[in-house]
C-alpha positions in Angstrom: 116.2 71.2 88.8 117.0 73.6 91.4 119.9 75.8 91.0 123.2 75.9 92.9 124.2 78.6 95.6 126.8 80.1 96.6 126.0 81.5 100.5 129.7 83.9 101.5 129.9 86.3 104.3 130.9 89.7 103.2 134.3 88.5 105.0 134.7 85.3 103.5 134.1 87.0 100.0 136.2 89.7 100.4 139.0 87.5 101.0 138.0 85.4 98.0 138.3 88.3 95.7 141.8 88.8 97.9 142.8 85.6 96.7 141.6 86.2 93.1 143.6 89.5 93.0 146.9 87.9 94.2 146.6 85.6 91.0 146.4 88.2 88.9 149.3 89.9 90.0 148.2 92.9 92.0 146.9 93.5 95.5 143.0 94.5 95.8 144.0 96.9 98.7 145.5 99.2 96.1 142.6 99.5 94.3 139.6 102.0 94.5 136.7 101.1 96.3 139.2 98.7 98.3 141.6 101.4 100.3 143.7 102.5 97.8 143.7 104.9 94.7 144.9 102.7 91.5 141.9 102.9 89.0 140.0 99.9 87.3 141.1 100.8 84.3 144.7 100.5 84.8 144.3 96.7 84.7 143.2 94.1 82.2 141.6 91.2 83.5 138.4 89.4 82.8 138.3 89.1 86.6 137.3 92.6 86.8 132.9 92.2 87.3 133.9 89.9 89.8 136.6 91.3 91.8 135.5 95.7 91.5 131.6 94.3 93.4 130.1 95.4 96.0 130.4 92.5 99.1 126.2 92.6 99.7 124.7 93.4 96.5 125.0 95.4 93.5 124.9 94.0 89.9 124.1 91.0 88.9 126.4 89.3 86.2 125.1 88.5 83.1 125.8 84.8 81.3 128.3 86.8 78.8 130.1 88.1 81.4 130.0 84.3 83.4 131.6 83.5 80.0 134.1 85.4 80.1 135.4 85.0 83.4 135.2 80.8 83.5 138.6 80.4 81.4 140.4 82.8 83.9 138.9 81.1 87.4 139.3 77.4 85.9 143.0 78.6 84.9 143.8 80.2 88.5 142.3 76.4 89.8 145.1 74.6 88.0 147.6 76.7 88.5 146.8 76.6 92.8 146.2 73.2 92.6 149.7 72.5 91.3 151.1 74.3 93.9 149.0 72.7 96.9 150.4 73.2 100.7 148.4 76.7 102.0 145.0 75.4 103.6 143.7 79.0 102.6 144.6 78.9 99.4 143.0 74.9 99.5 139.8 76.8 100.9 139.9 79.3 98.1 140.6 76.9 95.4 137.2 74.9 96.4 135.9 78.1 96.7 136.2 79.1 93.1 135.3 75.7 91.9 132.1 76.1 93.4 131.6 79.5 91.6 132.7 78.2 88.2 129.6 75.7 89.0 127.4 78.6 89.7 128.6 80.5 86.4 128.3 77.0 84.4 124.8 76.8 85.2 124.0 80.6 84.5 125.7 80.2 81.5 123.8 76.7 80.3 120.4 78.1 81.2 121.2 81.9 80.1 120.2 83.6 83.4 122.3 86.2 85.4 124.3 85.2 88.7 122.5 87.2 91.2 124.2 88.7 94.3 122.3 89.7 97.4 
């Protein structure tokens, strides 16, 4: 079985982890490494691998952390879905269901979601 992909521009996810921010309730402009200077470890979400990566590269995430992450992303699906009307946030949704397939796998055959 071949394994499923994920294939963003830096743009596209950039604006993903946008997207991902706004549900948590803070803006990923603020942030370091994104423009601004709030620190990481001001907030508390299991978002955080995800959202604080480099666009290109940079560390892969291991199954535990996939884990972790897949109640928060399948959470920020239904709550989106509910409130339907915004093509980009339509775009987004599908995006992160396709990521929560990616992680799924990972996490069934115990093997690290690899970015580059």
């Amino acid at each position: 079985m071949s394994s499923p992909d994920i294939s963003w521009s830096c743009t596209h996810f950039h604006l993903f982890r946008v997207w991902l921010a706004q549900a948590e309730g803070f803006s990923l402009s603020e942030m370091q490494g994104f423009g601004g200077d709030r620190p990481w470890s001001t907030l508390s979400t299991t978002l955080e691998p995800l959202l604080n990566h480099p666009d290109d590269a940079g560390p892969d995430l291991a199954p535990t952390q996939c884990a972790a992450m897949l109640p928060r992303l399948e959470a920020i699906i239904d709550e989106r879905q509910q409130e339907g009307g915004d093509p980009d946030g339509e775009l987004r949704t599908v995006d992160a269901r396709q990521l929560v397939a990616v992680m799924k796998f990972c996490l069934d055959k115990d093997v690290e979601l690899i970015f580059g």
